[in-house]
Each structure stands twice: as C-alpha cells, then as structure tokens.
N, C-alpha and C positions, 0 to 999 in steps of 0.2 A: 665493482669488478665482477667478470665472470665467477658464477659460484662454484662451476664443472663444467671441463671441456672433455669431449668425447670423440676420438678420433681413430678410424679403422675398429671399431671395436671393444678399445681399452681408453683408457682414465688419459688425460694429461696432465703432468704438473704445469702449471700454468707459469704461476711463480717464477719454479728452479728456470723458465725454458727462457722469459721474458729477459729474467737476469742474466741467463748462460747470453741471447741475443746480444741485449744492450751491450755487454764487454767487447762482443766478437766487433760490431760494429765502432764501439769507441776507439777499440785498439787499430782500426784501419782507418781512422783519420774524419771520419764523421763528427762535423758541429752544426751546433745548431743553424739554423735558417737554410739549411743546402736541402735542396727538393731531390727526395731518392725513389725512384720508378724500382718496378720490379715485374719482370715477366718472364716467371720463371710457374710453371704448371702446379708447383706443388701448391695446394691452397691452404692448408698449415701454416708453413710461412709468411703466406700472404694476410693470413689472420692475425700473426702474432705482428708483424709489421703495423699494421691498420693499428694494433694499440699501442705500443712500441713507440713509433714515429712521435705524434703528436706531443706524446709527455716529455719527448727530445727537442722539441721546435723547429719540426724537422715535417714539410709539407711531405704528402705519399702520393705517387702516384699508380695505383695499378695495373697493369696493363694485359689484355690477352696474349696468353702466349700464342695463338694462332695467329697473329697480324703478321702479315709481309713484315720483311727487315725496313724494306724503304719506307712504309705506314710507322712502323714503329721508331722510325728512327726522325721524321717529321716530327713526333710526338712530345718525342724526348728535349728535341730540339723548342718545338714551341715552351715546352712550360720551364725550360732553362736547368734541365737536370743536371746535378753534378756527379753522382752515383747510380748505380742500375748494379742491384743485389740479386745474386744467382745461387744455386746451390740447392741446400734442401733446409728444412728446419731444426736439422742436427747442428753438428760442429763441420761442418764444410760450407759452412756460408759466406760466400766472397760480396766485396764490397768493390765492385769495380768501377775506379772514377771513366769518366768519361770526355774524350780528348776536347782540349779546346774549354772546360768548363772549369773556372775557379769557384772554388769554396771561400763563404765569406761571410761574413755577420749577418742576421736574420732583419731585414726592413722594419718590423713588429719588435720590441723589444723582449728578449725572453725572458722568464720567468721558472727558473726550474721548480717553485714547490706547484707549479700550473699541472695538473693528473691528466691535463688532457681531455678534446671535448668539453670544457666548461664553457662556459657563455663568453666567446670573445667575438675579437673582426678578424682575428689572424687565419688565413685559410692554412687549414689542414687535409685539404682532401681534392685532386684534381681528378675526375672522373671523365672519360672520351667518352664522346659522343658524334653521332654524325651529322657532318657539316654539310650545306651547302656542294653537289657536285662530286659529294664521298671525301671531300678538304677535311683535314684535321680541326677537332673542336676539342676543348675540355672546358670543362664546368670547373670553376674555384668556389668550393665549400667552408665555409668556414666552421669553429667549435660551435659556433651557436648556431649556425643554421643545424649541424648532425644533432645537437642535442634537443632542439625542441622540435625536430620532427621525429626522434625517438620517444621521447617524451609524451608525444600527442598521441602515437599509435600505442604504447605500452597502455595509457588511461584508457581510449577507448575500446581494445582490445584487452583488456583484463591481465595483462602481462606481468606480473610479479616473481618474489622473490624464489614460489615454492617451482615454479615452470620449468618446463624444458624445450626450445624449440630447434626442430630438426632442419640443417643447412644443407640444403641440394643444389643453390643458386651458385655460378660464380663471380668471385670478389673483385672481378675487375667493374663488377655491376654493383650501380648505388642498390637495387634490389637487394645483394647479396652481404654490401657491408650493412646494410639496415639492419640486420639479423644480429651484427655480433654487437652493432652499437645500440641495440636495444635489452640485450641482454646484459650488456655491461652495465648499462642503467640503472636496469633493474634489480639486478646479482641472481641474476637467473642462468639455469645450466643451457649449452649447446650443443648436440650430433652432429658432427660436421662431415657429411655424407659426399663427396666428389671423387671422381666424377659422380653423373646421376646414375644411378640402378637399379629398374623399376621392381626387381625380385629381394635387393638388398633392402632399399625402403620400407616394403610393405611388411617385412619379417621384423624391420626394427620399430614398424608400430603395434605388434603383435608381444613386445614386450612391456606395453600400457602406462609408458612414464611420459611420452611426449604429448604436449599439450597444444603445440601450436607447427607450424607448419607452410612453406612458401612456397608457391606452387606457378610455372606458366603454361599457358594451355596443351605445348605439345607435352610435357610432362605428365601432366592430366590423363590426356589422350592413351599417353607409355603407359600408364599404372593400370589401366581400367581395361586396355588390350592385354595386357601381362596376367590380370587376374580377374575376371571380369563379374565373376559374384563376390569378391571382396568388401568387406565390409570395416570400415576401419572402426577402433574401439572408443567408448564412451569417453574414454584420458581426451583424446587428441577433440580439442574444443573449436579452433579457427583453423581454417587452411587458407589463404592468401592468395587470393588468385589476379595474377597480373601480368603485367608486360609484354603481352601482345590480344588484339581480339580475339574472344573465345565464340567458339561456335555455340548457341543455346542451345542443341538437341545434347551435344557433351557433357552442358553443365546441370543439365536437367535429370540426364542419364546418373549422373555422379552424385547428386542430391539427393534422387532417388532408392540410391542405394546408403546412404545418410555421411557420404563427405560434406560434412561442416564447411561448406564452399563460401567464400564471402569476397566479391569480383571489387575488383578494387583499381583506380586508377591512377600513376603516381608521374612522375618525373624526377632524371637526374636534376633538373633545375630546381627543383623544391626539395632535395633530401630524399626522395623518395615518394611516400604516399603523400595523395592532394585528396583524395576522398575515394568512402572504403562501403559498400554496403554490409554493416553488421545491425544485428546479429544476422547471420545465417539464413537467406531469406526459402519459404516451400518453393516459389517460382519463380524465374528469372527470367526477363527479354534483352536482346542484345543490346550491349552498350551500356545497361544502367551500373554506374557505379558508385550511387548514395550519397550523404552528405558529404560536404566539405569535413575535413578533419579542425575542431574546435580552434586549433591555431592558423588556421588559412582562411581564409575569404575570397569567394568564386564566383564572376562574374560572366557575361558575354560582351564582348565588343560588339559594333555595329554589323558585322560583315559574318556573327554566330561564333566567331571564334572564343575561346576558353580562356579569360584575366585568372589571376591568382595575385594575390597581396599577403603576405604575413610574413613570420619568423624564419620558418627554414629555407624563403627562397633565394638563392646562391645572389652574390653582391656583383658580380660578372661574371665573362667567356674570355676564354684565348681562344682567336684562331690567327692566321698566317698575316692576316690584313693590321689587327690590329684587337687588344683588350678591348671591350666596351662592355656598360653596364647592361646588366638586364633588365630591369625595373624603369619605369618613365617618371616623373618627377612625382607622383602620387604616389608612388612604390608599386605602383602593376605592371605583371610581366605578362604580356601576352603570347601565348604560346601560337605553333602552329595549328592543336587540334580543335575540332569543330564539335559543340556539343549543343544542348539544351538543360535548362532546370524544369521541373516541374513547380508546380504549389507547395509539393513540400518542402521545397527545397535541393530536390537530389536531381543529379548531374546523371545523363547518360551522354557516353562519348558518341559522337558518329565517324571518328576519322578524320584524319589529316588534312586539312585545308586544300593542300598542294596535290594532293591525290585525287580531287572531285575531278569526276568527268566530265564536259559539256559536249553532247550530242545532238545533233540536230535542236540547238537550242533548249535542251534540258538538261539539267545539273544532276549527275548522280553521284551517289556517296558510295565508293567500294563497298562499306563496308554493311550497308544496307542490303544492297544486292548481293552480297556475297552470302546474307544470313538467309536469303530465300532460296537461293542453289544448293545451299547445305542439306536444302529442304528432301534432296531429291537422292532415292533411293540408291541409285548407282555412285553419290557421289563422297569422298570421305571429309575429303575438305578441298578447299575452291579456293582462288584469289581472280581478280577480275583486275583488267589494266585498260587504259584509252591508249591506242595506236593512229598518228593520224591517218585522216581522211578525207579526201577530196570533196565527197559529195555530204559526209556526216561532221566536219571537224575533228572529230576522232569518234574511232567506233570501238564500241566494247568488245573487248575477247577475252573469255575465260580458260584459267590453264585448270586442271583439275586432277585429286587421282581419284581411284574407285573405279568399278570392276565394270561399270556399263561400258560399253562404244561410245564415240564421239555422235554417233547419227542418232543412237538412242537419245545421249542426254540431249541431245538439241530440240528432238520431238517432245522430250518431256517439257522442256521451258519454252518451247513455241504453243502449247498447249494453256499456258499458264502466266506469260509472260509479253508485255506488249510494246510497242514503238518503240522506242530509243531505250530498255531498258531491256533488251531481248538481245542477249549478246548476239554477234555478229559470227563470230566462231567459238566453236571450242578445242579444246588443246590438251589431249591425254596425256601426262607426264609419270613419272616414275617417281617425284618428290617436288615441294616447292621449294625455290632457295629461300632457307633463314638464318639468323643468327644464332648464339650460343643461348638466348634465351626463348628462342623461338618466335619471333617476329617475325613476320613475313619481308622480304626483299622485295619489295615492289618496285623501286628502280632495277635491278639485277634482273625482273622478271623479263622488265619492259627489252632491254638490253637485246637477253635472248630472243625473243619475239620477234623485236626488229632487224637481227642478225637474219634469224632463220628464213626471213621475207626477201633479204635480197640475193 
C-alpha cells in the first residue's frame, strides 16, 4: 500500500477515503466483473479508483475528460462499460449506470481476499490509445502485466519503501498510473501535483523529501522557462523523462544544470516503460533510451522496427473491428516504432514507422531531421511532416515556433542542409498541436497543412 498520499498540499487519509469509496460505490449497485470508466477531471478520484477497482474485480477504465462526447462515448461503448463514475473524491460520488449495459458476473472468477494487481490473467486496466485513422483503441492490462513492470522499474530505479515520487502526469495515461502502481509496490509516499504548475513544482522540490520524479518534454521545456537557473536538490534522484521526443539541446540544457534526467522509452502496450537510460547519463543524443528493462526483451524486425517479449506486455486490444492478440506465437509484439541497438545493448528510438518520409527516393525519419532544425538559433521546437508531391512523392515541410522569419530559417538550413532533407517550406506557427502529455500531433499537423493548401 501507498505509505503517504499528498494532495493540494495536505496529508490524505488513504484508508478512511478508499473505505468511505468502496461503501459509496457498493451501495449503488456495483459487482464484481462490471467494467467502470471514469471521466471526470478530478485526478484524486481517478487515483483512488485505479486501487479501489481491482481489489473489487472490477476492470477501470480512465478516460480524458477533454475527449469529444462522441470519442468518449465510442470508448465506453468498445470496452462494454456498465458504469461511468462522476463527482469528486468526497461523498458526492455518483455511479451512473449506463443505458443499454447489464451488470453481470465477472468471466475470470473472483476472489475477494485477491489485494489487487497481483500476478493474475484477469485484466484490470483498459488504457486508450490511438487507433488507426484516430478509431478507438484500448489496451487490456492485466494484474500481472501492472505488476511486473512496476516491479522492474521500482529495482532498477532504486524505488523503495523510504521515497517519495512526485505525480504531474495524467491518469488516464499508463505513464501516470505507473506512478501510483509503483509506489503501492513499494509503500512508498506520492505528491499528487495536477494539473501541472511549473511554479507549484519547483517550490515543492524545494522542500527536499521527493526523490523521484516523471517528467515529458514539454514539461521540461515549462519548468526550465519558468525558472531557468533552477537547480533542483540532491533528495530528487531520477526524473523520467518520456512520452514524446525530446529535443537534445533541452535535455543537455537540463542536465547541465544537474536534472537527474534519465530518457526513457515506454508503451501503453508494455505497462509502461520498455527501456530507461539510468543512471543519469553527462550527455545525451537523440533517441537513446538504454537498456531494455530486466523483464523485457528487445529486438528488431526485418524492416528496423522495435519487437518486445516479456511479462508486462498487455495479452490484447479492443478496437471497433474486432479483440486481437498482440504478441505472435513466440510472444513478440511488434510495435510501430523504428529503432536501433547498439553493442551494448541500448535502444535508441528513431520514430514511428508510419511517419518516415520517402522523398525523391530517400527515406527520412522525422525525427532525425527535426533534432538538426532544433539546431537552429531562431528556432524553439520544430516538427517536420511529408505533404504529397508530384515531382518529390511528398515533400518535407516544416511547421516551427521561434522568433526568426520563415526566409531566415530557410537560409539557415539551405546553408546546411541538402537534397531531399532540405525542407521544401517552412511554416511559422504560434504552437504545435499535442496531447495532454505533450506528443506531437503529426496527423493533426498534416491535416492543417493540407487544409491551408487548398
């Protein structure tokens, strides 16, 4: 169990709150095997649910409160929910069944002295993800994939009983449930910090008990603009950095200044992390994110793309068409991204499969070219998309912000930059579109680009 929870400030009773929950919920008709979604902003809730749930026999599903009604109502609909909990994590917590869905005995048979999260097949955790064309996807987790990829990151991260790690991710993100199911693990305390607030953060590392730390790049990017000779304190040992590409002048900047940075690269498919570079490396190039984590094993397919085999990775997907398993008869799941190993063994990502450019006959990798535009004085961060092209196949055009002119940056990467890898245009914006954990929208980009053409 969590040893201390920490929320807005003050103490939680963990305990009094789970047990105040469990009543609220039993008394509105909640049994076991009914799948309960919840997309409701408060992330307190959402926390005590994530432990709540499972020891009920009762799958969870998360969900962003920011989603369209009709996305989220798609959602509910695939994974067969019969409840969707609103309210706050006080005594106003509604359990509202949802029309058309009967509650009914759990397919897995329950066990109620089961704590939850132990080593089973039962999934306990439906996590969205994006599908195919922006189609609904969720991942089914089950106890034993959550616990031995907490498990793997608590040993090779040093995570124990005396720690505290600070929660700015949200819980509809396997990133964000890692956090609490790692410290439940381990009976380690939590800060449960959301939304994010790069002035509230840096003040509650200033009080020297937090030790660890989950971080994605625009976050990063928030704290280091917010305070920018900041120095965080010797307590705070890992910071996490993941879930979308990091620019290397940021992470360099950050290191420099001694954020405990350790890039790390995960999947909702796997629980979360698939391999982490620790300890804390002096310099870093784009993409490298270290060994495999001791429970996984990482390979390449034929075509450079990124295998994973082990414990935490999920046993199938929902999506609209139909269940199917992830894994092929060896148990490897082949992902979408594209990477390399080195001799030692460590993984750097290069980016999405689906994302390569081919230009005039040459294959580019976004995210390669995007780390050499970063390079450039005017610019603050870059994404790169292929639009097609007649005479190129598609040609690269980059959207960017930062304070140059579009004619400047072009002189500077025509200077520096050659054939089919010398963007085509560039495209001054006021922000890129991302998600709630800062990913870039690279379809969304493409979207507007090719609006804005006709």
């Amino acid at each position: 169990m969590i040893r201390d929870l920490e929320w807005k400030d003050s103490g939680v009773g963990l305990a009094e709150q789970l047990e105040r929950l469990e009543a609220h919920l039993l008394a509105q008709g909640l049994v076991p095997g009914t799948v309960v979604a919840a997309a409701d902003p408060d992330s307190l809730l959402k926390l005590l649910l994530l432990l709540l749930l499972p020891r009920l026999g009762c799958p969870f599903l998360p969900l962003d409160p920011a989603l369209p009604a009709a996305h989220r109502d798609r959602l509910l609909e695939l994974a067969n929910a019969s409840f969707l909990v609103g309210g706050d994590s006080g005594k106003r917590v509604r359990l509202r069944p949802l029309a058309g869905r009967a509650s009914g005995p759990s397919p897995v048979p329950y066990d109620p002295s089961d704590p939850g999260f132990a080593p089973s097949r039962r999934v306990q955790l439906l996590i969205s993800t994006s599908g195919s064309q922006g189609s609904p996807r969720l991942v089914a987790l089950t106890g034993g994939n959550l616990r031995a990829a907490a498990a793997a990151a608590n040993r090779l991260l040093a995570f124990g009983a005396g720690d505290r790690w600070l929660l700015c991710l949200p819980l509809h993100h396997v990133a964000g449930v890692s956090v609490v199911l790692r410290a439940w693990l381990a009976g380690a305390g939590v800060v449960l910090q959301a939304p994010f607030s790069p002035g509230a953060l840096l003040r509650r590392l200033e009080r020297r008990d937090v030790t660890h730390l989950s971080l994605v790049p625009t976050q990063l990017h928030r704290l280091l603009q917010h305070e920018p000779g900041f120095r965080p304190p010797p307590e705070l040992r890992v910071v996490l950095l993941g879930g979308a590409p990091a620019d290397p002048a940021l992470v360099q900047r950050a290191l420099a200044l001694g954020w405990p940075l350790c890039p790390s690269y995960g999947l909702t498919e796997a629980a979360s992390q698939v391999a982490t570079l620790f300890p804390p490396p002096a310099r870093w190039s784009a993409g490298l994110a270290g060994r495999p984590l001791p429970h996984l094993e990482v390979a390449l397919a034929g075509d450079g793309r990124i295998r994973i085999r082990g414990e935490s990775v999920a046993p199938w997907v929902l999506e609209a068409e139909a269940a199917h398993a992830l894994a092929d008869g060896a148990g490897w799941f082949t992902t979408g991204d594209l990477g390399t190993l080195d001799g030692e063994g460590r993984l750097t990502v290069l980016g999405r499969a689906d994302e390569v450019i081919i230009s005039g006959g040459e294959k580019i990798h976004p995210a390669v070219l995007e780390a050499e535009l970063a390079r450039c004085p005017g610019i603050d961060e870059v994404a790169v998309v292929g639009l097609e092209d007649e005479t190129w196949g598609s040609r690269v055009v980059a959207c960017y912000r930062g304070a140059w002119p579009e004619a400047r940056v072009a002189r500077w990467a025509g200077e520096r930059l050659r054939g089919a890898f010398r963007p085509r245009a560039f495209h001054r914006v006021a922000r890129l579109p991302r998600n709630a954990l800062g990913k870039l929208l690279r379809g969304e980009l493409r979207r507007r680009l090719q609006a804005s053409a006709r």
